[in-house]
N, C-alpha and C positions, 0 to 999 in steps of 0.2 A: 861374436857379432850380435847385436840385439836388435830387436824387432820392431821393423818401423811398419805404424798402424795409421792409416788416417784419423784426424783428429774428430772427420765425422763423415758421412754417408749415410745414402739412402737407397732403396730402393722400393721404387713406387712409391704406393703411400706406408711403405712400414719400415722406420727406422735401427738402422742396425746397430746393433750395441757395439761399442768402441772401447776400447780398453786403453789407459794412455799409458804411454811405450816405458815409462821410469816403473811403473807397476811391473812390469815385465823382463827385467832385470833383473842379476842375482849379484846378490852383495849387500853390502852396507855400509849405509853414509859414505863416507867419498869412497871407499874401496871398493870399486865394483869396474875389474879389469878385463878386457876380452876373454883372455883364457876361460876365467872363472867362468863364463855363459853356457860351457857345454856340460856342466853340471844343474842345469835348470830345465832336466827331464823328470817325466813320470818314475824314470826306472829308479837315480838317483835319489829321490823322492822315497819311494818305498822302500827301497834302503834302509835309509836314516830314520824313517819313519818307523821303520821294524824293529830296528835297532835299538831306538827310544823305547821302543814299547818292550823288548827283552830286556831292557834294564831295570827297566819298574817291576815288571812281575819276577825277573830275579830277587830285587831288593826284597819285594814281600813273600818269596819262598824264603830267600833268606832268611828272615824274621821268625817266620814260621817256622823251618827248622830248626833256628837254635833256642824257640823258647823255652823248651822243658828244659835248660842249660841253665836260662837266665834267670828261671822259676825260681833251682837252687841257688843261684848265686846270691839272691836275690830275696828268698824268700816270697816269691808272690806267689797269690792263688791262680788258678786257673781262669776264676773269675776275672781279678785284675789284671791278667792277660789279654781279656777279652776287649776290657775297658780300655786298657793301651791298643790296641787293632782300632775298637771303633772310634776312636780320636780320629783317627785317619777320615774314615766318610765320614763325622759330624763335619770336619772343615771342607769336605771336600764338596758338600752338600749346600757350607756357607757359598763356597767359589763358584759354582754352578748357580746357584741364582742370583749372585755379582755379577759374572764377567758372561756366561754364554750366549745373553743377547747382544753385549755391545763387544764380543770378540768375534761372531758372527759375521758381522758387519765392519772391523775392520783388517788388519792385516794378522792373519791366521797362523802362518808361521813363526811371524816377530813371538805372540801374543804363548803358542807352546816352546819357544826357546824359553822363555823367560820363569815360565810356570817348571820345565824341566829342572832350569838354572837351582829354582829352590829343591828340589826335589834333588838332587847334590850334593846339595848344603844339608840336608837333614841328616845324609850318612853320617856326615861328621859330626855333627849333634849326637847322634847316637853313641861316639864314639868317648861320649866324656863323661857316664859312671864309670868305667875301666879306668880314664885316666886319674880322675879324682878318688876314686875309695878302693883302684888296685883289684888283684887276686880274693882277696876276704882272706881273715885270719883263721880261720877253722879249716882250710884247704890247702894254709902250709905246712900242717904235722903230715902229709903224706909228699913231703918232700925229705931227700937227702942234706940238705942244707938245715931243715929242718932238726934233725936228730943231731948235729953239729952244734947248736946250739940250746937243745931245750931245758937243760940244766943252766940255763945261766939267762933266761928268760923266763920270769914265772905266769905271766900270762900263756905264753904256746903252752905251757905245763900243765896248765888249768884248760886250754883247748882241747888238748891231746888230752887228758883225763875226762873230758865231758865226750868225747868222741870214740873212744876207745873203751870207754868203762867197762870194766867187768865186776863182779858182785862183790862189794864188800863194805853192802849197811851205810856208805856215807852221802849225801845227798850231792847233788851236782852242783859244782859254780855256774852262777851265770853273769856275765857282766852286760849288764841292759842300757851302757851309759851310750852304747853307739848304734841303737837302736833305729834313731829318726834317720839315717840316714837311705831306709830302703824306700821310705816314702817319698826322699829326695830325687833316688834312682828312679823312681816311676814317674814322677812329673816331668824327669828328662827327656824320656822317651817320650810319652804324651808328648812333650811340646816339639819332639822330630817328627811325630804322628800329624802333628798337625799342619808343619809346616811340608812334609810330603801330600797331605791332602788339598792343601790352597794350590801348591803347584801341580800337582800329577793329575786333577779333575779335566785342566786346561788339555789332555793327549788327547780327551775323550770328546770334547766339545770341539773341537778346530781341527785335529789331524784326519780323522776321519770325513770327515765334510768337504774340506781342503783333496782328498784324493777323489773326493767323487768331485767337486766341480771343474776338475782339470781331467780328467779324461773320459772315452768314450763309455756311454751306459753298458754298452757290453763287455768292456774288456773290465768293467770292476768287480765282478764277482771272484774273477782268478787273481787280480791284482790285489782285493783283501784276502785272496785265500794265503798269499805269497807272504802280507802283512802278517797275518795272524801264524804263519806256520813257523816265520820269525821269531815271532813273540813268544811263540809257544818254547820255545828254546830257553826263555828264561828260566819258566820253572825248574826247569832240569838243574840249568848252570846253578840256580842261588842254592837247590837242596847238594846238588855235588859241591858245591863249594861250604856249605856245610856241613857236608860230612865228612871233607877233607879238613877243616879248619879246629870242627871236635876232637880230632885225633891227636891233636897236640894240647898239651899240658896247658892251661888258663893263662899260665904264667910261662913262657917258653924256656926263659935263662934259668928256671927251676930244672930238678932231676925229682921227677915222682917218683914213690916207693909204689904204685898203684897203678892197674892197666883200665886202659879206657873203655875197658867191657864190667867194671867195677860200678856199681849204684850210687858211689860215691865222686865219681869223676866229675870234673866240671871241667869242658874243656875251652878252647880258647874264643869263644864266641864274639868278642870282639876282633879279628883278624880281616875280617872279609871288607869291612864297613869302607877300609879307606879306597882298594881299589874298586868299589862301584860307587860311590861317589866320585872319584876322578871320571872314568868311563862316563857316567852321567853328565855331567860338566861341558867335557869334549863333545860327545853329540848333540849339547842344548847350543853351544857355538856354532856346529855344521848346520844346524834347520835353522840358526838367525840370517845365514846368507838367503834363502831360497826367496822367489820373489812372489808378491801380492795373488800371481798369475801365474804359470808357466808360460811360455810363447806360444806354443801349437795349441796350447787349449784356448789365450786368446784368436788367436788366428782364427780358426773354428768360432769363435765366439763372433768375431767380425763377420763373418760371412752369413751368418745365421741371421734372418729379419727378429725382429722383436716384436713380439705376439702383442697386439692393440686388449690392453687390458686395462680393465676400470684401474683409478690410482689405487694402490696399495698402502696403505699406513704401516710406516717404519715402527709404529707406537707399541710400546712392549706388551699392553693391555689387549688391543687386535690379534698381536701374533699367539698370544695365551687363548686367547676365544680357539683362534681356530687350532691350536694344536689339545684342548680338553673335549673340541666335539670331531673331533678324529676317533674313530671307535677301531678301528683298525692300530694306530697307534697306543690308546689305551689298553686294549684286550695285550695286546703283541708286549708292551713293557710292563706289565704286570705278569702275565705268565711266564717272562726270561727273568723275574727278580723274586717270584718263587721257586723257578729252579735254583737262580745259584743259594738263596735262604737254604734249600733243602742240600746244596754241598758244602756248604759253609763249614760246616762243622768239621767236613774230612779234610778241607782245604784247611781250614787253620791246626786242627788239633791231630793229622795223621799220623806225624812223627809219635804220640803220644799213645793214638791207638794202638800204632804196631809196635812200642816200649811193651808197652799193659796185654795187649791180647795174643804177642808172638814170643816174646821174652828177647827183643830184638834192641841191641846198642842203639843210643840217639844218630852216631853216626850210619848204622847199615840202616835204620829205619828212614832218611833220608837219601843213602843213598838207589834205594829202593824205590822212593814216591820220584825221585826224578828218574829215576833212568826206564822204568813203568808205565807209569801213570802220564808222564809230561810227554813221551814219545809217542804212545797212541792216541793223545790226543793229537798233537800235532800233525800227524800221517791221517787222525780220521776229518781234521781241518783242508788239509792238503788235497786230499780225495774228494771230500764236498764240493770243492772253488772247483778241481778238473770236474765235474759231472754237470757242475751247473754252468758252467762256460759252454761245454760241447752240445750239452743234450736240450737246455735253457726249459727248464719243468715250468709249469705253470706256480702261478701264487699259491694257490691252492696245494695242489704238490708238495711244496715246500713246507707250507703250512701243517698238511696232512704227516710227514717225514717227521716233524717237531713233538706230534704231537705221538708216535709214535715211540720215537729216542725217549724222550721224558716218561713214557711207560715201562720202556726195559730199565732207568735207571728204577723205576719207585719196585720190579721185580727184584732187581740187583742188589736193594737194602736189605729186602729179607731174607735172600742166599746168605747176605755176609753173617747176620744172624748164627749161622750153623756153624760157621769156620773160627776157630781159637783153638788157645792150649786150656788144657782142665786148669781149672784153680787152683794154685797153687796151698799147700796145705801147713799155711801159716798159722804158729800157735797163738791159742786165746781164744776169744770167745765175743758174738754181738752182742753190743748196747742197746740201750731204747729208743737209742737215736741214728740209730745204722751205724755208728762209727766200731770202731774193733778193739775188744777191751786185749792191751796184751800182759795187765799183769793179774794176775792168777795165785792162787796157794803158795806152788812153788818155788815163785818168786816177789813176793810179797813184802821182803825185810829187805832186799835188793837196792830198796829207794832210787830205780833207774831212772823215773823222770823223764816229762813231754819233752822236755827238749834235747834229747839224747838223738844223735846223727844215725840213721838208717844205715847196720854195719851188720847187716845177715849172716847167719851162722846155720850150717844144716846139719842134724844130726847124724850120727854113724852110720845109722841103717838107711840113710839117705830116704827116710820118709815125713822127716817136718821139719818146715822153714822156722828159725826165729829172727825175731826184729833185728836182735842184737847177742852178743855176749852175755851180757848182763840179764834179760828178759831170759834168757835158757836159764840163769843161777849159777852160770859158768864160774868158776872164783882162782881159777889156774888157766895159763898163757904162756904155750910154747909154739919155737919156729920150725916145723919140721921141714923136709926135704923140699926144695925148690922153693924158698922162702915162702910156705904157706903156712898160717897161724893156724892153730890147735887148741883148743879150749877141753878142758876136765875138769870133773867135778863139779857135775851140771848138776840142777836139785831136779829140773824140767823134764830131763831125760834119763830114760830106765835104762838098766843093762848098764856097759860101761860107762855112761855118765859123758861120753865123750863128743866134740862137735869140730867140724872143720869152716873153715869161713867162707862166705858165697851161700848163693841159695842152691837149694835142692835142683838136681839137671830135670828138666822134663824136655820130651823129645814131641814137637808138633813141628817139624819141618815139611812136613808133607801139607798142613793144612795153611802154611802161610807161601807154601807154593801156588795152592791153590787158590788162595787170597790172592795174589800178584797175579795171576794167568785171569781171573772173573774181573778184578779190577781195571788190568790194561781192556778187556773186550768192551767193557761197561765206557770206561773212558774214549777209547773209539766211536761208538756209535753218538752217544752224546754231542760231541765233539762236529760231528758233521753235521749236524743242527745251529750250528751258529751262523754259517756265512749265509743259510737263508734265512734263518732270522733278521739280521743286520740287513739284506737285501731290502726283504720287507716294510725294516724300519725307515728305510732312505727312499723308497718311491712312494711311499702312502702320505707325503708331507709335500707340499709347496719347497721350492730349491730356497726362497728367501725364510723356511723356518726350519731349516735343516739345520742350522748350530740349534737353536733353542729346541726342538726336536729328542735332538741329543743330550742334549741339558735337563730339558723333563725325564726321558729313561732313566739318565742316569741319578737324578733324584729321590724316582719313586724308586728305585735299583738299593739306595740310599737307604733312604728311611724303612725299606721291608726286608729288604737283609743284610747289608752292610755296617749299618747301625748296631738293633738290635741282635745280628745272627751271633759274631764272638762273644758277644756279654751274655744270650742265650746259651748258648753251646757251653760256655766255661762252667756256667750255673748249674748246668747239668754234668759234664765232666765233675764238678767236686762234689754233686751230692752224690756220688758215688765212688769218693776217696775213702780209706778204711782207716786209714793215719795219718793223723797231720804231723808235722814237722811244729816243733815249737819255743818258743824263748820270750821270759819274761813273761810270761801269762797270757801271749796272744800267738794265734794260729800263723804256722808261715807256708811254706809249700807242702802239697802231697806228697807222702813220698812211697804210699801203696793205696791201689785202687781196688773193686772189685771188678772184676775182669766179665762178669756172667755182667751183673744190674749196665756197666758199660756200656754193651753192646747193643743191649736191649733199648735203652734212653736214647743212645745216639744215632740208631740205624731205625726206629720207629718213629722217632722225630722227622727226622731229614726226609723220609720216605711219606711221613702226611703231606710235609709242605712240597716236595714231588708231587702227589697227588693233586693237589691243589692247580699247580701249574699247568699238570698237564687238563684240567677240567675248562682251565684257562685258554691253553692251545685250541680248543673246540671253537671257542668265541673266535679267534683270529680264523681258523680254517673256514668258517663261517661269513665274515665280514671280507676277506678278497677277494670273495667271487670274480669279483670285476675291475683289479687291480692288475696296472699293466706295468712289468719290470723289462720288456724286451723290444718296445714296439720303436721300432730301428727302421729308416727311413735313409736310400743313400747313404749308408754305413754312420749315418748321424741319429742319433735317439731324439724323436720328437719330445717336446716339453711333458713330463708326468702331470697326470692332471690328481687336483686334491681330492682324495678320496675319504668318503666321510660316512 
C-alpha cells in the first residue's frame, strides 16, 4: 500500500517539506505492484546494500588473490599489476567528479543500480584472455594428454625442452612469434578495471547517503556497522573462492602431471569471474526497484517544519567552496586515505607476501588472508557500530580511538618485520644491480638461459636450492619412487652429485602462526576505527553536500592511495625480485624474491604513510571539538549544523 502525503502544508510560518507520493514507491516504470511496497524498508535496504557492497570487495579480493597466478600466465611484473589495480581508481576518480554532484541530487538508487549493472559486465570482460589465448602452451607439457602427444608435436617438444632442460651445452628454443599477445592480456583487464571503476565509484557516492537520509541519526551508526559487517564478508568469500578455484588445474578437462603446491602451477584463475558477475547483475536489478524515498523516512520528513534558511545554490562551485573550507572534512579524508596508502600494499600484494616470506601455496596464502584477516575485521566493524549505538562517545572520542588504532597498526609493521622463514639458500651469487647471478663455473657450458621455467631442484644433503636441473649441471633424469624426478651428475654439487626436485623444506610454521594470530588482532582494532570515522564524515557537512562530501573523500582517497599505492607497492615488490622470468630478451614475471630486502621495503613503507595518517587524526581530534553526531530531540535528530 503506498503512501499518501499531502501535496503541501504548513505550519505556522515554516513550511514543511513534502515529498510526492510516486517518489515513495518501489518499483519501476509501470511495475510497481502492492505486494512489492513492503520491501521499501530501512532493513531490506541494507540488505542489498551489503550485499552490493560484498560483491565488489569480493570481486577485488578475488583479483588480488589470483594475481601472482595471472603474473605467470601472463608473464606480468608486479609493477604492471599495479597499473592494472590502478586503472580501477584513475576511472573511478573520472566518475566521481561526473556523476556525485548530479547523482546527489537525483534519484540515488536508480543511479547505483546502473553503476553496479557495469561493474557485472566487467567480470565478463575479465573473462576473455582465457577464452581467446587459452591454458598457455608452456603449461601443457605438465599434462598427461600432453605426453600422449609430444613426439608427434614438435613445438610442445621444444616447450618441454626449454622447461625441463637439463645440461647438455645446446642453447634453448624460443619462439617470440606469440609474444604481443601478453600485452593484449593487459589491456583487457585495464579496460574491465576500468569499466568496474565508472560503475563501482557510484556504491560510494549514493549508497551511503541514501542510508542516512532515510533513517533516524541515531540508529545509523549500527545500521552501517551491519552495512560494513556484510561487506566485510566479501573479502573472505572472493580469497576462499580463490583458493578454492587455484586448486584446480588452469585447464580443468586437462590431467596434470604436477600438484598445486609445485612453483610451476598455474591454476584456474579464471573460474570465479562468471559467477560474481551473475550475483552482481542480480543485486544491481534488486536496488533498481527501491524508491527516490522510503515511506517512513518521508513521513518523518512531512512532519518536520523546514528550517527558514537563506537560499542555497544548487551550483556545483558553492557546494565545492563549502565542502574545501570544511577542515574537519579535510583533516578527516586525508588521514583515512593515508591509512589505507599505508595497507595498500598488504591488501593487494598479501597473497604474494605469505608465497615469499612463509613458503606458503597461492591457494593456502588466500585462504589464510580471508578466513584471518577479513573475519577480525569484520567482528572489530560489528563491535565498533554495537558501542557506538549503546554508549554514543562523543566526536572527539572517536576521533581520539582513530587516532589510537592507526598507531597500533604503524607498531604492528615493525613486529611483522621479525616474523619470516630464513632465506632460502639459493645457488649463485649478487649482481651490481641486486638481481641474482645463477650461473657460476660449474655451470657455465650449460647454456640454460633467462628464459628457462623456474623448476627447483635441492640437493641430497638438503642444503641448497637450485633454479633448475640444468643451473645444478644436472645432465642425468630419472623417476624414482612415487613419481619423483632425480637428477645425477650435477657439476654444482659435491659428494654424490645428486639432486631431487622441489625446493629445500624449511620449517617456520610457528612464525607464520604468529604472522596470522598479530595480523587478525592488528586487523581487529583498526577495523573499529571506521564506523566513527564515516560517522564523522556525515555530520561535519550540510545534508544537501553529503553526496559530493563523499565524492571529494573518495577522490582525495583516489589520487593518495588508490592510484599511486599498487604502482607504488609493485615498484617496490620487484626491486626486490632476485630472478626474472624471461623470453626473447625481455623481462616477464618474478619468479624469486628476496625474502629479508621484502619485508623491510613493504612494512617501512606502509608504516611511514601510517604515520602520516595518524599525525593526521590529531588535526580531526582537534577540529570536533564542537561537532554534534547525537543531538536527538523527540527521538528525531535536529538538522546538523556545517561545521567549519
Amino acid at each position: 500500500m503506498s503512501l499518501r502525503l499531502p501535496k503541501s502544508n504548513k505550519m505556522g510560518d515554516k513550511t514543511l517539506d513534502v515529498v510526492p507520493v510516486e517518489d515513495t514507491i518501489c518499483g519501476v516504470w509501470f511495475f510497481k505492484p502492492k505486494w512489492l511496497q513492503i520491501f521499501a524498508s530501512k532493513k531490506v535496504y541494507v540488505l542489498v546494500y551489503g550485499l552490493l557492497g560484498l560483491n565488489q570487495f569480493m570481486l577485488s579480493s578475488y583479483f588480488n588473490g589470483t594475481l601472482t597466478t595471472m603474473e605467470k600466465r601472463f608473464k606480468f611484473s608486479s609493477q604492471m599489476s599495479g597499473i592494472i589495480s590502478s586503472t580501477w581508481d584513475l576511472f573511478s576518480l573520472i566518475s566521481f567528479m561526473v556523476t556525485s554532484h548530479m547523482a546527489g541530487r537525483g534519484h540515488r538508487t536508480r543511479w547505483l543500480a546502473i553503476g553496479s549493472f557495469f561493474v557485472g559486465l566487467s567480470c565478463f570482460v575479465r573473462l576473455l584472455p582465457h577464452v581467446i589465448y587459452g591454458p598457455g602452451e608452456e603449461i601443457l607439457q605438465y599434462t598427461v594428454e600432453y605426453g600422449n602427444n609430444v613426439n608427434s608435436t614438435s613445438l610442445l617438444s621444444n616447450i618441454s625442452r626449454q622447461n625441463e632442460k637439463i645440461c647438455d651445452g645446446q642453447p634453448l628454443y624460443e619462439d617470440c612469434d606469440n609474444e604481443q599477445f601478453w600485452n593484449v592480456a593487459a589491456f583487457i583487464l585495464c579496460a574491465a578495471h576500468a569499466m568496474l571503476g565508472l560503475g563501482g565509484s557510484l556504491y560510494w557516492t549514493c549508497g551511503a547517503a541514501y542510508l542516512d537520509d532515510n533513517v533516524r541519526k541515531n540508529a545509523v551508526p549500527l545500521l552501517l556497522a551491519i552495512v560494513q559487517c556484510i561487506r566485510m564478508s566479501g573479502p573472505m568469500m572472493g580469497y576462499m573462492l580463490s583458493a578454492y578455484t587455484l586448486t584446480y588445474f588452469i585447464e580443468p578437462n586437462l590431467t596434470p602431471t604436477i600438484t598445486n603446491e609445485d612453483p610451476r602451477w598455474i591454476g584456474a584463475w579464471w573460474m570465479g569471474w562468471t559467477p560474481i558477475g551473475i550475483t552482481c547483475i542480480v543485486f544491481s536489478i534488486m536496488m533498481m526497484f527501491f524508491p527516490r524515498m522510503l515511506p517512513r523516512a518521508a513521513a518523518r520528513k512531512a512532519k518536520e517544519p523546514k528550517e527558514k534558511v537563506e537560499q542555497i545554490s544548487t551550483d556545483f562551485k558553492t557546494s565545492l567552496k563549502r565542502i574545501l573550507a570544511n577542515k574537519i572534512l579535510v583533516f578527516n579524508s586525508a588521514s583515512n586515505s593515508f591509512f589505507v596508502l599505508g595497507l595498500i600494499g598488504y591488501w593487494t600484494f598479501m597473497p604474494k607476501y605469505m608465497e615469499t616470506q612463509f613458503r606458503q601455496t597461492a591457494a593456502n596464502s588466500n585462504f589464510a588472508s580471508g578466513a584471518i584477516g577479513i573475519l577480525s575485521s569484520g567482528l572489530g566493524i560489528v563491535t565498533s557500530g554495537i558501542v557506538i549505538s549503546k554508549f554514543k562517545p562523543s566526536a572527539r572520542s572517536l576521533a581520539m580511538w582513530n587516532f589510537i588504532t592507526e598507531a597500533l597498526e604503524v607498531v604492528g609493521h615493525f613486529v611483522y618485520i621479525f616474523l619470516g622463514c630464513a632465506s632460502e639458500d639459493l645457488h649463485g651469487q649478487w649482481n651490481a644491480d641486486k638481481t641474482w647471478n645463477l650461473t657460476m663455473d660449474c655451470n657455465v657450458g650449460c647454456n640454460c638461459g633467462k628464459s628457462m621455467s623456474y623448476n627447483p631442484v635441492c640437493s641430497f644433503d638438503r642444503s641448497t636450492t637450485f633454479y633448475s636441473p640444468c643451473y645444478a649441471g644436472c645432465t642425468l633424469e630419472t623417476v624414482i619412487d612415487g613419481g619423483i624426478k632425480a637428477y645425477s651428475n650435477c657439476t654444482c654439487i659435491g659428494g654424490s652429485g645428486t639432486a631431487t626436485e622441489g625446493v629445500c623444506p624449511v620449517d617456520c610454521g610457528y612464525d607464520f602462526i604468529i604472522f596470522l594470530a598479530l595480523m587478525g588482532v592488528m586487523r581487529f582494532f583498526s577495523s573499529t576505527g571506521r564506523s566513527g570515522n564515516t560517522i564523522i564524515q556525515f555530520r561535519c557537512v550540510k545534508q544537501e553536500d553529503k553526496s559530493l562530501s563523499l565524492g571529494f573523500a573518495e577522490v582525495v582517497m583516489a589520487l593518495v592511495a588508490f592510484m599511486p599505492g599498487p604502482i607504488l607497492y609493485g615498484t617496490i615488490v620487484d626491486a626486490t625480485c632476485m630472478v626474472w622470468g624471461g623470453k626473447c630478451g625481455t623481462n616477464g614475471n618474478c619468479w624469486l624474491y628476496d625474502g629479508m630486502r621484502l619485508k623491510y621495503y613493504l612494512n617501512f613503507t606502509g608504516a611511514s604513510f601510517l604515520l602520516i595518517g595518524t599525525i593526521l587524526d590529531i588535526g580531526v581530534w582537534y577540529h570536533v571539538k564542537d561537532l554534534k553526531i547525537y543531538d536527538v530531540s523527540d527521538g528525531d535528530e535536529k538538522p546538523a549544523r556545517e561545521q567549519q
